[in-house]
C-alpha positions in Angstrom: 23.5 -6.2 25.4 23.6 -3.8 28.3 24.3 -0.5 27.7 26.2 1.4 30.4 25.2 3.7 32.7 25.8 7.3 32.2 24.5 10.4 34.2 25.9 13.7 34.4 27.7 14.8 37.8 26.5 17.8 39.7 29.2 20.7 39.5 29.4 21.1 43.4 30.1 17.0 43.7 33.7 18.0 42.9 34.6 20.0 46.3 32.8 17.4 48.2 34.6 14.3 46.9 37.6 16.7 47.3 37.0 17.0 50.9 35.7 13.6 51.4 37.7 11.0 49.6 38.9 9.2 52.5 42.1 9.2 54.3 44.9 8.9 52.0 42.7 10.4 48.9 40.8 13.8 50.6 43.1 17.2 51.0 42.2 20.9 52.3 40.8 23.1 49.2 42.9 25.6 47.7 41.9 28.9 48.1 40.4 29.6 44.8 38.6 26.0 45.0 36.8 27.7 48.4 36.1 30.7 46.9 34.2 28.6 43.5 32.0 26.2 46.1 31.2 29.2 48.8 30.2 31.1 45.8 27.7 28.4 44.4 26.6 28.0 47.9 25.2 31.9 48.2 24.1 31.6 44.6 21.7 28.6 45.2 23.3 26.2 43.2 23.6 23.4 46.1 21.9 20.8 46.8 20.1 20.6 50.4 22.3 17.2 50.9 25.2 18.6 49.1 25.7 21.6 51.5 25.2 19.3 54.9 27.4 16.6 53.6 30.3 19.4 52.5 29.7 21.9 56.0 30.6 18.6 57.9 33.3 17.4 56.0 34.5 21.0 56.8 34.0 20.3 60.0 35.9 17.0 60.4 38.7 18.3 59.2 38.3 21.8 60.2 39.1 24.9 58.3 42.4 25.8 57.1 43.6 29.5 56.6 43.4 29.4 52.5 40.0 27.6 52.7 38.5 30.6 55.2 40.6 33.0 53.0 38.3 31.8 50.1 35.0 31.5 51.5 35.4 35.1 52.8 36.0 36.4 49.7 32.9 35.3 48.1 31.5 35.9 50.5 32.6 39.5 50.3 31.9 39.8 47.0 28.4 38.5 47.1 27.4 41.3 49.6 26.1 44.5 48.1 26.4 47.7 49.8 25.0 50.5 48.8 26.4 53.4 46.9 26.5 55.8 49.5 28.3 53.7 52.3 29.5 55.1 55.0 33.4 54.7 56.3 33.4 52.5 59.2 37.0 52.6 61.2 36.2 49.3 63.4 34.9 45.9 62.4 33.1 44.2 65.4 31.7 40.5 65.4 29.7 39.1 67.3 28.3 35.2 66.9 28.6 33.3 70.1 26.4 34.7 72.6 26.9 34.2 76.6 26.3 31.9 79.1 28.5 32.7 81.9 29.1 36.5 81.9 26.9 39.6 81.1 28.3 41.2 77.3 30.3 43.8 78.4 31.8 44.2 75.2 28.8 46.0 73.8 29.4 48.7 76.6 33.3 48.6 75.1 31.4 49.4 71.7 29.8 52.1 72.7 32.3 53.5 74.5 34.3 53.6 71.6 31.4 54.9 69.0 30.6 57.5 71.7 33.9 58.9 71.1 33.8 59.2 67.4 35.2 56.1 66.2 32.4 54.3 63.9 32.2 50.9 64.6 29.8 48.1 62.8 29.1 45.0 64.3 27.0 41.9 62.6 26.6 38.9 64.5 24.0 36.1 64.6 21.0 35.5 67.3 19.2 32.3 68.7 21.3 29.2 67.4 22.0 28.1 70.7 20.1 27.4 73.6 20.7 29.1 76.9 22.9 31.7 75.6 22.3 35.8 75.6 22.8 37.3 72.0 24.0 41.6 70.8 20.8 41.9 69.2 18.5 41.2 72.1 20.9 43.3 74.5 21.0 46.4 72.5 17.4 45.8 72.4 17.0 45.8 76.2 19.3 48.9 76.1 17.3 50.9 73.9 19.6 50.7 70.7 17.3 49.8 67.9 19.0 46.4 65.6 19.3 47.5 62.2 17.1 45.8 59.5 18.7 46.2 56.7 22.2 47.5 55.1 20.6 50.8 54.2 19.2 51.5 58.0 22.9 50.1 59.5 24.3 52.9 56.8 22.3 55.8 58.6 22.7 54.1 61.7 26.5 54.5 60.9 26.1 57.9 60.1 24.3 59.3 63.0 25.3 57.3 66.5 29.0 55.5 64.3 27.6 52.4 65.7 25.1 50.2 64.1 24.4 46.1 65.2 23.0 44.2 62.0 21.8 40.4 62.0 23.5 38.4 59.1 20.0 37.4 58.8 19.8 40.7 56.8 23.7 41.0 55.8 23.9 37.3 54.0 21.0 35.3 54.4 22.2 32.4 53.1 24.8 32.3 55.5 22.2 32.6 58.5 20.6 29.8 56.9 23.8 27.8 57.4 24.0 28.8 61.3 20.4 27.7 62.1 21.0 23.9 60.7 23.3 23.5 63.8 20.2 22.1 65.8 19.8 20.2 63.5 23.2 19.0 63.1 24.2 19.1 66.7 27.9 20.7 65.2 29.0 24.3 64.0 30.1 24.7 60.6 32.7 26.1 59.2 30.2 29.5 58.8 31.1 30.7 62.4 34.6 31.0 61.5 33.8 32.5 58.2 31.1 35.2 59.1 33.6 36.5 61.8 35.9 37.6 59.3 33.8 39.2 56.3 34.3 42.6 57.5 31.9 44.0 54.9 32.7 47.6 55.0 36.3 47.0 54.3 37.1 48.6 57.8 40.7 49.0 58.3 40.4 47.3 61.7 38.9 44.2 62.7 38.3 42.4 65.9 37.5 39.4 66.1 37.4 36.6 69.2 37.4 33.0 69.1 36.2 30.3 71.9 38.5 27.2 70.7 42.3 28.6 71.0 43.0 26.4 68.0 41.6 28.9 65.6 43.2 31.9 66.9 45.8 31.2 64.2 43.4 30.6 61.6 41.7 33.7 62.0 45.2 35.6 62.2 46.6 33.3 58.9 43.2 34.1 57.4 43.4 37.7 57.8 47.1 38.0 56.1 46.2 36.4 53.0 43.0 38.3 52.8 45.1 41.2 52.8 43.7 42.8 56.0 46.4 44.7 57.7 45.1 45.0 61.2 43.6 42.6 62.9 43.2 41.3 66.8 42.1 38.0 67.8 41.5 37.1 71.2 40.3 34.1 73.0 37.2 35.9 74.0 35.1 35.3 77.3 32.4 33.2 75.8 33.6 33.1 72.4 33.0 36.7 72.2 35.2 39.8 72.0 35.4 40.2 75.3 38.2 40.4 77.3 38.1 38.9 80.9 40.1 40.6 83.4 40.4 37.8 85.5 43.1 36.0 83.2 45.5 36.6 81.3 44.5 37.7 77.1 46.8 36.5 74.4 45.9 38.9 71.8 47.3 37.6 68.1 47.3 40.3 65.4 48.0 41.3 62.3 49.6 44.6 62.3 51.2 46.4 58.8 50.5 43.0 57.3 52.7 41.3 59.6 52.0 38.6 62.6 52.6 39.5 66.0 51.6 38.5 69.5 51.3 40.1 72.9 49.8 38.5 76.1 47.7 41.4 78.5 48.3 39.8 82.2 45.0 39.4 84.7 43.8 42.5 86.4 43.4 41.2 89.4 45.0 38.5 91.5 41.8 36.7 92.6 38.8 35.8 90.3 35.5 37.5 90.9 32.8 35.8 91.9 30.1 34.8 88.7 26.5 35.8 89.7 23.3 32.9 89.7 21.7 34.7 86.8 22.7 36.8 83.6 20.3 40.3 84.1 20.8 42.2 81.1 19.7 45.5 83.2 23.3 45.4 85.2 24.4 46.6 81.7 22.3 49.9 81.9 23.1 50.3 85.6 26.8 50.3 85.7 26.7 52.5 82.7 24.8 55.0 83.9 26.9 54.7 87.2 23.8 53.3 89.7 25.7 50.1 90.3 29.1 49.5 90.7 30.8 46.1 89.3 34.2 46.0 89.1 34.7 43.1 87.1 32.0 44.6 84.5 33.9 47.9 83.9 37.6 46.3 84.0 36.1 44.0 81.3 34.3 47.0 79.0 37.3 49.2 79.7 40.0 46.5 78.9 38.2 45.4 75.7 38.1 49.0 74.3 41.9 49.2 75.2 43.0 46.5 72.8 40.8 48.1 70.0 42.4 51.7 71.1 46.0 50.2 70.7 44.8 48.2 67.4 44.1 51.4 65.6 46.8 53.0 66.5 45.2 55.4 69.5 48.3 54.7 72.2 51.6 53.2 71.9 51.2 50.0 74.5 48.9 48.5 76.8 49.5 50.7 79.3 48.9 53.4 77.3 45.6 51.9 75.6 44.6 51.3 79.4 44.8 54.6 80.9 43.0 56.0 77.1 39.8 53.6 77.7 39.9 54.3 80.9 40.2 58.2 80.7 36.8 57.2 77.9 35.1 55.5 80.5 35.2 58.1 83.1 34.6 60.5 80.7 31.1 58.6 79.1 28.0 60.0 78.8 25.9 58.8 81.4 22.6 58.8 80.0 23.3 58.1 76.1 22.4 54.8 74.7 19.9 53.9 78.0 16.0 54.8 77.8 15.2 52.1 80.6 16.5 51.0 84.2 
């Protein structure tokens, strides 16, 4: 007589048939359901073929506030930092690199670090071709990448800005972002890694390419219980405002969801340049080259981070503050090289 078969299931099999039971059978995960598979995930305990087939389902469907609520607090729990952690005031991510435009928003970093408010950005490099990414820029700029949580902790300390890869931050996560050659898709990890604020800062920013998940970030952030946050739809997918067009910037502020849209600078769009020279960055800094749409993008970028925390009532005000900052900046800080 045959005997029937019997095998024992994998534990992580559950969140993908979840996900992946067809139309009428699949739903989203709850929240604590995200949190369990993202936290087998960063332990190890995933199959090669079980994380592919699950980051794509993700991806399918796409990621729904709860499900990047729990993924980011694994996520958050997973990462260690050490005992003698710094305070950071800003949260600053940084995952899409550019194409189009130079990164003015590291200039909008430093602005802001420069005038005491400590800001740590993490970000990933090199997972797309024919993009520009932070880590490579701050290089070009003099600023050293961090290598580690401890270095970005002095780093913190002693300039209140410090870039670190989440090569070093969550590696498991950067292992994630560098299968999207070989998937030809994103995962769900971009949207994730942008919000993991792992110092706890008390304000995040945080910019988005697709317009779709501006409210996912926003929804996200509620139910994490992060009080102040600003997405924007970022030039490049950055945070980076462009002050050729209007910037619908969604935030949470107090705990509660609000919206305000920052109208164009200017009336006519500035003409994009042939090539993406990473020196303009330490030129217009240092004041050797003017560029107007380089400066109105740093300075307006800093402003919605200046009315974020609190620093001036309105736009206006947040304006003439960054601004005032810019004008202000020290002209040979943070540049070693022409």
């Amino acid at each position: 007589m045959a005997q029937m078969a019997s095998y024992k299931e994998h534990p992580f099999a559950e969140y993908i048939r979840i996900l992946g039971k067809g139309k009428n059978g699949s739903r989203p995960l709850t929240e604590a359901e995200a949190f369990n598979a993202m936290n087998m995930i960063l332990n190890g305990e995933v199959e090669p073929v079980q994380l592919g087939a699950f980051m794509m389902l993700m991806r399918v469907k796409e990621e729904t506030p709860e499900e990047v609520a729990g993924f980011v607090r694994a996520t958050r729990h997973w990462i260690q930092l050490p005992d003698n952690a710094p305070g950071v005031d800003l949260d600053w991510s940084s995952y899409a690199g550019k194409r189009r435009h130079l990164p003015w928003f590291i200039l909008s970093t430093l602005l802001l670090a420069q005038n005491g408010i400590t800001v740590f950005m993490h970000g990933a490099s090199g997972h797309t071709n024919g993009r520009i990414y932070t880590r490579d820029v701050l290089s070009d700029l003099g600023i050293a990448p961090s290598r580690s949580l401890e270095e970005a902790c002095e780093r913190l300390r002693t300039d209140h800005f410090a870039y670190l890869d989440i090569a070093y931050l969550c590696p498991k996560l950067h292992e994630i972002i560098e299968l999207r050659p070989l998937m030809g898709l994103r995962s769900p990890v971009h949207t994730i890694a942008r919000s993991i604020n792992p110092f706890n800062a008390p304000y995040v920013m945080q910019g988005i390419f697709h317009p779709g998940y501006r409210p996912v970030h926003q929804e996200a952030a509620q139910l994490l219980g992060d009080a102040n946050v600003a997405v924007i739809k970022g030039e490049g997918g950055e945070i980076e405002c462009n002050p050729d067009s209007p910037c619908l910037v969604q935030r949470v502020h107090a705990g509660q969801l609000e919206e305000e849209e920052w109208p164009a600078l200017f009336e006519r769009r500035h003409v994009k340049g042939d090539t993406l020279d990473t020196n303009r960055l330490a030129q217009v800094w240092r004041g050797d080259v003017d560029d107007e749409y380089g400066s109105a993008a740093t300075v307006s970028t800093a402003a919605i981070a200046l009315q974020l925390m609190g620093k001036a009532e309105n736009r206006e005000a947040a304006l003439a503050l960054a601004n005032r900052m810019w004008e202000q900046r020290v002209r040979d800080k943070y540049v070693i090289a022409a």
